[in-house]
N, CA, C and O atoms as a GROMACS GRO file, in nm:
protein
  280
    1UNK      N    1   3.059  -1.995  -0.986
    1UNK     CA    2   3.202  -1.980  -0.994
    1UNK      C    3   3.232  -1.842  -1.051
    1UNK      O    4   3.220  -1.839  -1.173
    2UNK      N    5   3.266  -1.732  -0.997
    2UNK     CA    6   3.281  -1.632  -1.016
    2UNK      C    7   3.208  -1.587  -1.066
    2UNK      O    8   3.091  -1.607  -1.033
    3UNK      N    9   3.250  -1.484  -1.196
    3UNK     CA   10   3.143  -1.393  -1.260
    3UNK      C   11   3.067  -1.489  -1.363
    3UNK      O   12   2.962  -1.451  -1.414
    4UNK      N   13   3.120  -1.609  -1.392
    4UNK     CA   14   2.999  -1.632  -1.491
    4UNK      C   15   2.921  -1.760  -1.383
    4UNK      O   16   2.974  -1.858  -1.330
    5UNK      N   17   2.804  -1.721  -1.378
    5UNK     CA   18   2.706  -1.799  -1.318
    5UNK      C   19   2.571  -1.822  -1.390
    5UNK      O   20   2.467  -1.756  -1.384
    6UNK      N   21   2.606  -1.956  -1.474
    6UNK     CA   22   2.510  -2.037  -1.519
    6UNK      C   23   2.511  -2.154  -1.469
    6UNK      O   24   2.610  -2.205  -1.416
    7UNK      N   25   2.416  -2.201  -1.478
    7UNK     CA   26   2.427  -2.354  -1.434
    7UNK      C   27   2.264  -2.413  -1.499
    7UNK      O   28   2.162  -2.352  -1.532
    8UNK      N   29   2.295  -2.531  -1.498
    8UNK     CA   30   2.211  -2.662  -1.589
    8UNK      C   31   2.101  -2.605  -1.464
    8UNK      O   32   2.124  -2.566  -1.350
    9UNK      N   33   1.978  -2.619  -1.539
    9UNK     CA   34   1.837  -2.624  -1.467
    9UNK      C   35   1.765  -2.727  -1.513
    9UNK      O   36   1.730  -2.724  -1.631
   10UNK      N   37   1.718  -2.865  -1.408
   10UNK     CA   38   1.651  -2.938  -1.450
   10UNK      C   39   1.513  -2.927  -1.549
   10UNK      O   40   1.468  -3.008  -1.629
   11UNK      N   41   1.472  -2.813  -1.516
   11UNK     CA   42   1.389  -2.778  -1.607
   11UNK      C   43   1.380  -2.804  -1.746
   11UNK      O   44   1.486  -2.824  -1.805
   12UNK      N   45   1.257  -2.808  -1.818
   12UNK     CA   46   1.241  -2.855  -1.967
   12UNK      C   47   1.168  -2.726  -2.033
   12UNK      O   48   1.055  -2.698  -1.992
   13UNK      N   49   1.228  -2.645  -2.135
   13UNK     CA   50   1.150  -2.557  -2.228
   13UNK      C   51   1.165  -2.624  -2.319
   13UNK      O   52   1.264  -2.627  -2.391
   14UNK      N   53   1.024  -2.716  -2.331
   14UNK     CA   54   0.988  -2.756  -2.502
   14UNK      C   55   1.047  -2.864  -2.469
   14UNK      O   56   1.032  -2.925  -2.363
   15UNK      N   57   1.140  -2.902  -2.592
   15UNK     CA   58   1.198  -3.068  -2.603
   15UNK      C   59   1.358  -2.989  -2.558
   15UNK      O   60   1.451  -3.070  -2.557
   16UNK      N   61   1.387  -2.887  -2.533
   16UNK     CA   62   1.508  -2.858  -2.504
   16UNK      C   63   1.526  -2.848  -2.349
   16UNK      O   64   1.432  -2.821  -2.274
   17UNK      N   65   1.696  -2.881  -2.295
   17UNK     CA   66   1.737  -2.859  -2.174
   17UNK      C   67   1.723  -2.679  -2.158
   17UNK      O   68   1.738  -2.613  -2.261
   18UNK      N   69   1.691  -2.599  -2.012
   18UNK     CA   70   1.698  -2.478  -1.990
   18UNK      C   71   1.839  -2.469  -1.942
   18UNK      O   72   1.896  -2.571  -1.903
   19UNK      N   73   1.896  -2.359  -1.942
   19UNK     CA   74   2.031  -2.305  -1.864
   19UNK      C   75   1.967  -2.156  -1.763
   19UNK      O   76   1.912  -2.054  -1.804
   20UNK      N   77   1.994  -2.188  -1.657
   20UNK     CA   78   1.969  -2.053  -1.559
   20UNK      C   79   2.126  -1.978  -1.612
   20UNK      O   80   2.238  -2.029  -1.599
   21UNK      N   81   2.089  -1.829  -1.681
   21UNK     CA   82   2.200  -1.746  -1.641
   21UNK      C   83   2.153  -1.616  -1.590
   21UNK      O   84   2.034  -1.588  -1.598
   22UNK      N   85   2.231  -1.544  -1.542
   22UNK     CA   86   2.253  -1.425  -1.444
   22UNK      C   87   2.308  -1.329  -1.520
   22UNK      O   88   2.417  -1.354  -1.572
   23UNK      N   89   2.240  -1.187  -1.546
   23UNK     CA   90   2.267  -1.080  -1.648
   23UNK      C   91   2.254  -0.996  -1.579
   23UNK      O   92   2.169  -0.997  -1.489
   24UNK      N   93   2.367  -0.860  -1.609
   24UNK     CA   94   2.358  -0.720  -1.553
   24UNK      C   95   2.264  -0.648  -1.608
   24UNK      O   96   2.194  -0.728  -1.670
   25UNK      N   97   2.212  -0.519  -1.623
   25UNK     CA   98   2.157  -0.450  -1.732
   25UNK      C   99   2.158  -0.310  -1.687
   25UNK      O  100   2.136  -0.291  -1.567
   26UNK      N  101   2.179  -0.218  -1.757
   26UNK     CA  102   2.175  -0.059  -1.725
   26UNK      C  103   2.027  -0.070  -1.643
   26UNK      O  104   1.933  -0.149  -1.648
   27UNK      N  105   2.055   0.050  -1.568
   27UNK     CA  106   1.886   0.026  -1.490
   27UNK      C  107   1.775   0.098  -1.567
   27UNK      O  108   1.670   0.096  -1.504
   28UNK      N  109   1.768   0.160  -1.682
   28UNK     CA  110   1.695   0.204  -1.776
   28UNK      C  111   1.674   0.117  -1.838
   28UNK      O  112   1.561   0.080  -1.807
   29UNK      N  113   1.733   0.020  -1.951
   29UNK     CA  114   1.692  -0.068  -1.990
   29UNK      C  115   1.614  -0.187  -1.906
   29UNK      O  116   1.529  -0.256  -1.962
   30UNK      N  117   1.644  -0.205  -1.780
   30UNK     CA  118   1.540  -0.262  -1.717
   30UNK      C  119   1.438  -0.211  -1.673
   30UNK      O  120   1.332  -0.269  -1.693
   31UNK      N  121   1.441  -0.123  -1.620
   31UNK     CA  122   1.278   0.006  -1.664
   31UNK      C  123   1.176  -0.010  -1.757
   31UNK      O  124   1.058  -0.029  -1.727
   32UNK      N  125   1.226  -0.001  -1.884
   32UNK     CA  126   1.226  -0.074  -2.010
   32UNK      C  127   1.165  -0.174  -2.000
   32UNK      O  128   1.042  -0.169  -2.010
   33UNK      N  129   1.251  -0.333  -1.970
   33UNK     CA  130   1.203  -0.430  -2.019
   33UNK      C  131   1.058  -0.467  -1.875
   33UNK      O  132   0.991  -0.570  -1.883
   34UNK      N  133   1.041  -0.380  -1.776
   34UNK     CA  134   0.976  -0.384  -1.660
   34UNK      C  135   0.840  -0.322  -1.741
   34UNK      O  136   0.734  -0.383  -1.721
   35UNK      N  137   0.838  -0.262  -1.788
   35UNK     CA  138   0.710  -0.159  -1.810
   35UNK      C  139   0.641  -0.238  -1.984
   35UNK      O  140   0.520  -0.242  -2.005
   36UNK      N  141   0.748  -0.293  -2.089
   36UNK     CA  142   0.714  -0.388  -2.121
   36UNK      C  143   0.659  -0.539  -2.096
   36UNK      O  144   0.606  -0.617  -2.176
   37UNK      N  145   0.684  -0.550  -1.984
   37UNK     CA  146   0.637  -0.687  -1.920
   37UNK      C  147   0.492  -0.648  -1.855
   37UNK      O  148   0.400  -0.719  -1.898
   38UNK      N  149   0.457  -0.557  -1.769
   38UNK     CA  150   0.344  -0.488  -1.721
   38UNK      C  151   0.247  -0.487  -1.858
   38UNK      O  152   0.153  -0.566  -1.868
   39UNK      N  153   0.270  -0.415  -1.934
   39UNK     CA  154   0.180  -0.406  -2.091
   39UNK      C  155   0.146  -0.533  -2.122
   39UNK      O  156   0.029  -0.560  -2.151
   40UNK      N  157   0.259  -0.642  -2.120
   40UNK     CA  158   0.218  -0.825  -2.217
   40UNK      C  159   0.164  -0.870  -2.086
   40UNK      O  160   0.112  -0.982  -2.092
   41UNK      N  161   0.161  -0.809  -1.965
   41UNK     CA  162   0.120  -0.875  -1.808
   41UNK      C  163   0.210  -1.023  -1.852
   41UNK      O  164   0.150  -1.129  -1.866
   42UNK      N  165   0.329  -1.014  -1.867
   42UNK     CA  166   0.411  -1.132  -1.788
   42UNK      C  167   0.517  -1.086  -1.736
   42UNK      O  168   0.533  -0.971  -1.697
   43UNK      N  169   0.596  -1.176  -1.733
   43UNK     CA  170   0.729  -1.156  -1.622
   43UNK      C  171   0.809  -1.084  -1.682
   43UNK      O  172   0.762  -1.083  -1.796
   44UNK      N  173   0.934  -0.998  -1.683
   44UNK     CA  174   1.001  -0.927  -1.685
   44UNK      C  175   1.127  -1.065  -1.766
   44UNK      O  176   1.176  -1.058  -1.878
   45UNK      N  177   1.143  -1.147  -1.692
   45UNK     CA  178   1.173  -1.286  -1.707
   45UNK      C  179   1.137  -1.346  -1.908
   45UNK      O  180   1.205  -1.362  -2.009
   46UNK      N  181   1.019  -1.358  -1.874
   46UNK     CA  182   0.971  -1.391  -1.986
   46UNK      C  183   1.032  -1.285  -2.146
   46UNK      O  184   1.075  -1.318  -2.256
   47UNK      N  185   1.012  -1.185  -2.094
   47UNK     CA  186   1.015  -1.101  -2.186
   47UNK      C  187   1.191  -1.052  -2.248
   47UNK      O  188   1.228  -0.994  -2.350
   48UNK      N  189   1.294  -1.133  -2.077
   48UNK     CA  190   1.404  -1.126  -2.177
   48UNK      C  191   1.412  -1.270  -2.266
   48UNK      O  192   1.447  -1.266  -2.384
   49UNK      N  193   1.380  -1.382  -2.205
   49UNK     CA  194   1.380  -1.518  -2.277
   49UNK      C  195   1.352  -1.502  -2.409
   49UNK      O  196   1.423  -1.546  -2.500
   50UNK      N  197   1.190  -1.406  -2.431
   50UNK     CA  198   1.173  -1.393  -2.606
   50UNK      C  199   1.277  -1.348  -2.645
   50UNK      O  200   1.361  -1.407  -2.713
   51UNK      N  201   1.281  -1.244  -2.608
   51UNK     CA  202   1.428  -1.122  -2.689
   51UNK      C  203   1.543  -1.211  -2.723
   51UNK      O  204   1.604  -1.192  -2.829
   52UNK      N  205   1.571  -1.290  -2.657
   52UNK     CA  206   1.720  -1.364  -2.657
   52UNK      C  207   1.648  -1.408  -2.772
   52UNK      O  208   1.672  -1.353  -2.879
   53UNK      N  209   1.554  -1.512  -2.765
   53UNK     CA  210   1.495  -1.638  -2.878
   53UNK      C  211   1.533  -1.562  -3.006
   53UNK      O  212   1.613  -1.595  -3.094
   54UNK      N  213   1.455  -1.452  -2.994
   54UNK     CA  214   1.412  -1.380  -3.106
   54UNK      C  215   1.589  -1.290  -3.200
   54UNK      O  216   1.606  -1.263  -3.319
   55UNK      N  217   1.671  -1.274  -3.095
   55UNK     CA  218   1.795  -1.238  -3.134
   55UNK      C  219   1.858  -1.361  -3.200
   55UNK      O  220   1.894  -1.349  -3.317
   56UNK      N  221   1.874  -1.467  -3.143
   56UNK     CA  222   1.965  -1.610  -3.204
   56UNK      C  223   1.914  -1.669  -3.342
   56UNK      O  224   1.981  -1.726  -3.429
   57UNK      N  225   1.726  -1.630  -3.339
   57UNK     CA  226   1.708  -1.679  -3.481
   57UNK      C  227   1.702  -1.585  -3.592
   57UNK      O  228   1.683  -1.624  -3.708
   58UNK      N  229   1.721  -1.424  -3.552
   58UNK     CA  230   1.785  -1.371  -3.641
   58UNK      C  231   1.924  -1.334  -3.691
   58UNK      O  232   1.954  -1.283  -3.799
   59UNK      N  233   2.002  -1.369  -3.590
   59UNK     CA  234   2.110  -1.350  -3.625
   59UNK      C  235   2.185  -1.481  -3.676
   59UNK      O  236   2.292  -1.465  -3.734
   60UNK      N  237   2.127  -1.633  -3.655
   60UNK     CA  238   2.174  -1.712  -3.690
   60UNK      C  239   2.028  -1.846  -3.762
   60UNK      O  240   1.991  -1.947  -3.703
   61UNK      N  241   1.993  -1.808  -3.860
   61UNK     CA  242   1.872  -1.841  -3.859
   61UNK      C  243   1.894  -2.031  -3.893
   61UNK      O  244   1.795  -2.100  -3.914
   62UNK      N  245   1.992  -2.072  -3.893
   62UNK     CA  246   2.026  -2.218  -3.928
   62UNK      C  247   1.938  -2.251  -3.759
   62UNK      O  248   1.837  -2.321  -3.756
   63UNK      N  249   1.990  -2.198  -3.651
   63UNK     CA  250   1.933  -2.242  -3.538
   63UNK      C  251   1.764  -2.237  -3.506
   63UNK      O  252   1.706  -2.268  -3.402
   64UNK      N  253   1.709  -2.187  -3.634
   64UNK     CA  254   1.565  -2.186  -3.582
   64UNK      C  255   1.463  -2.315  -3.581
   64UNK      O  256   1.518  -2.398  -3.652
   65UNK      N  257   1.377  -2.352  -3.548
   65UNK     CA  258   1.328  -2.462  -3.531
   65UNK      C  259   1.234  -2.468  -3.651
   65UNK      O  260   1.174  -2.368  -3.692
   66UNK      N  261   1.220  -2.619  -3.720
   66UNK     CA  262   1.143  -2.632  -3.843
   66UNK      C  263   1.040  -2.566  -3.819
   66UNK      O  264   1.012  -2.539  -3.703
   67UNK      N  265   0.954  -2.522  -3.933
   67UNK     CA  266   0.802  -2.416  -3.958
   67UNK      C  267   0.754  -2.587  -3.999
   67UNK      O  268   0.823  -2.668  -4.061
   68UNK      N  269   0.626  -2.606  -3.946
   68UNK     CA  270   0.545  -2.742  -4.032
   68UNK      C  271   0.407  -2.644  -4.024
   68UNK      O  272   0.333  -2.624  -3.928
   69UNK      N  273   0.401  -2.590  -4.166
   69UNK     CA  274   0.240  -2.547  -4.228
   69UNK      C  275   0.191  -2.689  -4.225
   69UNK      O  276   0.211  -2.743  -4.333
   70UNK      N  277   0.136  -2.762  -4.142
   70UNK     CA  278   0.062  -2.884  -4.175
   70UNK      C  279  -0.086  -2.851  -4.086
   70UNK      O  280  -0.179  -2.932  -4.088
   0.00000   0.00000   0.00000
């Protein structure tokens, strides 16, 4: 539906539901996150999923998932 295009993905990451969304990006920063993905040899994909992860539990760290040192 117009410009925002997410939608529910049956898919399962972890015990959580996934959401497919659709992002612009300067084409340098995808250069960027391309030549970083080549170095970890994964997806380009993958490597924004961490970044997001890694942005939400620092900027909102109530959302991070329990640590069990067990």
């Amino acid at each position: 539906m117009g410009s925002q295009k997410s939608e529910l993905a049956g898919a399962q990451h972890g015990s959580a539901r996934t959401v497919r969304a659709s992002v612009t990006l300067n084409s340098e920063v995808y250069r960027i996150l391309e030549a970083l993905a080549k170095q970890k040899e994964v997806s380009t994909t993958w490597v924004l999923r961490d970044a997001a992860e890694k942005y939400v539990a620092d900027q909102w760290p109530l959302f991070q998932k329990p640590r069990h040192d067990n």
